[in-house]
C-alpha positions, -999 to 999 in steps of 0.1 A, spaced: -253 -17 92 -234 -50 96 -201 -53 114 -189 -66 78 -195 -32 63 -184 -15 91 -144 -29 88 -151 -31 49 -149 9 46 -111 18 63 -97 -16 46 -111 -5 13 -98 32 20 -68 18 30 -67 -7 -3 -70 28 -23 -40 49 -4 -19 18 -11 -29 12 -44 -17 53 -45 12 47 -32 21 20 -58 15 35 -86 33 68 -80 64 50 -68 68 40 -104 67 80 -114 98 102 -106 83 132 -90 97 166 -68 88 163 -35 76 198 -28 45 194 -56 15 179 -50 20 147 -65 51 143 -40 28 152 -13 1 131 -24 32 104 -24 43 109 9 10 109 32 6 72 10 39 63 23 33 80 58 -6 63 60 10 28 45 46 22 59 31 7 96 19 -20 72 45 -22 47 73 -19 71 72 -53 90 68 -77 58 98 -57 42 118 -65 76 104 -107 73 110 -110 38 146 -106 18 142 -77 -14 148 -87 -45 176 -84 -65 168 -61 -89 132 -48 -77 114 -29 -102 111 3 -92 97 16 -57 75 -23 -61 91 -55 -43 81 -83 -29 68 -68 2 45 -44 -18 31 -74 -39 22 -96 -4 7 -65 13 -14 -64 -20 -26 -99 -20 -35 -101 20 -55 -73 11 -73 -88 -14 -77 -116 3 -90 -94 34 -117 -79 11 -128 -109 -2 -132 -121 33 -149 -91 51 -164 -75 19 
C-alpha cells in the first residue's frame, strides 16, 4: 500500500462529511432528529477546517443559504488535494 493511498482514504472521508455537511445546510431541519445529528457531527468533524478560511476571507452579502465563500474554497482545495494525492 503506497503512502498515496494511505492519506487518500481520511481526505476522501473527509471530502464525504463535508460534502454532508453542505448539502444539509441548504435543508431546514430540528436539531433533536437524526438528520440534525447527522448535521451537527458534519459541522463538529468540518469546522477546524472551515473555521479559519471563514476568519481570512469576508462573507458575502447575501450568501445562499448555510454555503459561502468559505464553503466553496474548502471545496475546491479539496479537490485539488485529491487530484494531487489520489
Amino acid at each position: 500500500m503506497a503512502l498515496g493511498d494511505i492519506l487518500c482514504i481520511p481526505i476522501l472521508l473527509f471530502e464525504f462529511v463535508f460534502l454532508l455537511r453542505l448539502v444539509l445546510s441548504f435543508f431546514p431541519i430540528q436539531s433533536d432528529s437524526l438528520w440534525g445529528g447527522a448535521r451537527s457531527l458534519s459541522v463538529a468533524l468540518t469546522e477546524p477546517v472551515v473555521l479559519p478560511v471563514r476568519k481570512a476571507v469576508p462573507p458575502l452579502p447575501g450568501a445562499l443559504g448555510g454555503f459561502g465563500i468559505a464553503e466553496l474554497l474548502v471545496l475546491i482545495a479539496l479537490q485539488v488535494i485529491i487530484q494531487i494525492v489520489c
